[in-house]
C-alpha positions in Angstrom: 50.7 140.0 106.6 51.1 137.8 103.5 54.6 139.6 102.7 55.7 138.8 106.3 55.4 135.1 105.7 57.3 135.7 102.3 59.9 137.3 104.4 60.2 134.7 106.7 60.2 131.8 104.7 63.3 133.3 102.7 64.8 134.6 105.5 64.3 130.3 106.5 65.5 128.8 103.4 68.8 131.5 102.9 69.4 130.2 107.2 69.6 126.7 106.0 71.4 127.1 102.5 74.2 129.0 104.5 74.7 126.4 107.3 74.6 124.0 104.5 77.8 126.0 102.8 79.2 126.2 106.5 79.0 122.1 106.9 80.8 121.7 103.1 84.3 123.6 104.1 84.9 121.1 106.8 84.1 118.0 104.6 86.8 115.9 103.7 86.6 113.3 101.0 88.4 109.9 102.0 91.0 110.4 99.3 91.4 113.9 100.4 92.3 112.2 104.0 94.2 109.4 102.4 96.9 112.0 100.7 96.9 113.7 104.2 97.8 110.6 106.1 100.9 110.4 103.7 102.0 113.7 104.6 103.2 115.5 107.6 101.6 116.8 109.7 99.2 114.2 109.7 96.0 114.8 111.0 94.8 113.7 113.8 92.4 111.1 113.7 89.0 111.1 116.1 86.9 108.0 115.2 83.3 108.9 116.9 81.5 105.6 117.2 81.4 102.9 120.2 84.3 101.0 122.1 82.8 97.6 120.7 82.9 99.3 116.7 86.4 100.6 116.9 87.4 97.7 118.2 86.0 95.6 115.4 87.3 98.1 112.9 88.9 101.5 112.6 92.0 103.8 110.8 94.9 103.1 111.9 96.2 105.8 114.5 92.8 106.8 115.2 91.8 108.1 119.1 88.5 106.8 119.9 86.3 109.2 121.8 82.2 107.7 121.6 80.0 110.8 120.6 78.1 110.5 123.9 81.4 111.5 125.3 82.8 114.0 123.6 82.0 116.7 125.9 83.0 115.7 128.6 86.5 115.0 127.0 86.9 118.1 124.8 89.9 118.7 127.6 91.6 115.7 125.9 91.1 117.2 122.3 92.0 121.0 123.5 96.0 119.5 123.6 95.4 119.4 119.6 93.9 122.8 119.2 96.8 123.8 116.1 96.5 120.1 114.4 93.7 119.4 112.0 91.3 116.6 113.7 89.5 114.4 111.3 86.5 113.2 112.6 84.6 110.4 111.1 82.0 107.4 112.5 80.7 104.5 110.6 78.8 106.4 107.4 79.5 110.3 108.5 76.1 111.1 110.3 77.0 111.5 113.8 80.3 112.2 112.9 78.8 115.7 111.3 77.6 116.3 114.1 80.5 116.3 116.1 82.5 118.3 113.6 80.3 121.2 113.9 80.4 121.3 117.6 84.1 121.3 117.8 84.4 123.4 115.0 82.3 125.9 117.1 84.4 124.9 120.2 87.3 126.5 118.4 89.3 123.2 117.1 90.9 123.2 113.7 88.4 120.2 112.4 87.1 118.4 109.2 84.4 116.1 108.5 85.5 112.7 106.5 82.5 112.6 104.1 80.7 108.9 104.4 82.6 107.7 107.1 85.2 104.2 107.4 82.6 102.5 105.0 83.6 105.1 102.2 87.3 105.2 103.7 87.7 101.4 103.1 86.3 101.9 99.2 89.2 104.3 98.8 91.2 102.4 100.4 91.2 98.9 98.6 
């Protein structure tokens, strides 16, 4: 019984180190996304977070879709299915999120590592 538990418990920790791996290959660094923006095509950019913070602040080109409302808009996103979508959010927690949903959904998706508040350190 003891074995069993060993089992499991590796069986637990090689699950979570390979959904970590999974996550890393659609992180994007925000100079990775800054060279992309200079070249074409450029990516398209889904900012994450609410009406009222895109408003205050957000890339420049950027679609703003709210988390909460992703799924009911995927229709919206499908018409990019061969572009790269960036996704990002204020420091790149729900943002994650979002990136591996639509990356199961089937879209061609990265992850902007830290969000607009690491963007705008790159950026200035």
């Amino acid at each position: 019984m003891e074995y069993f538990w060993i089992v499991l418990g590796a069986l637990i920790i090689a699950w979570i180190v390979y959904r970590k791996l999974q996550m890393r290959k659609l992180d994007l660094t925000p100079a990775e996304l800054s060279d992309r923006l200079n070249k074409v095509p450029r990516p398209v950019l889904l900012d994450v977070r609410s009406r009222s913070e895109y408003t205050s602040d957000h890339i420049k080109n950027a679609k703003n879709i709210p988390a909460r409302e992703i799924r009911h808009k995927l229709g919206q996103l499908e018409k990019n299915k061969r572009n790269e979508i960036v996704v990002y959010c204020q420091n790149g927690s729900r943002s994650a999120a979002i990136a591996r949903f639509l990356h199961r959904y089937g879209l061609n998706v990265k992850h902007l590592e830290g969000g607009l508040v690491a963007y705008r350190r790159v950026e200035s």
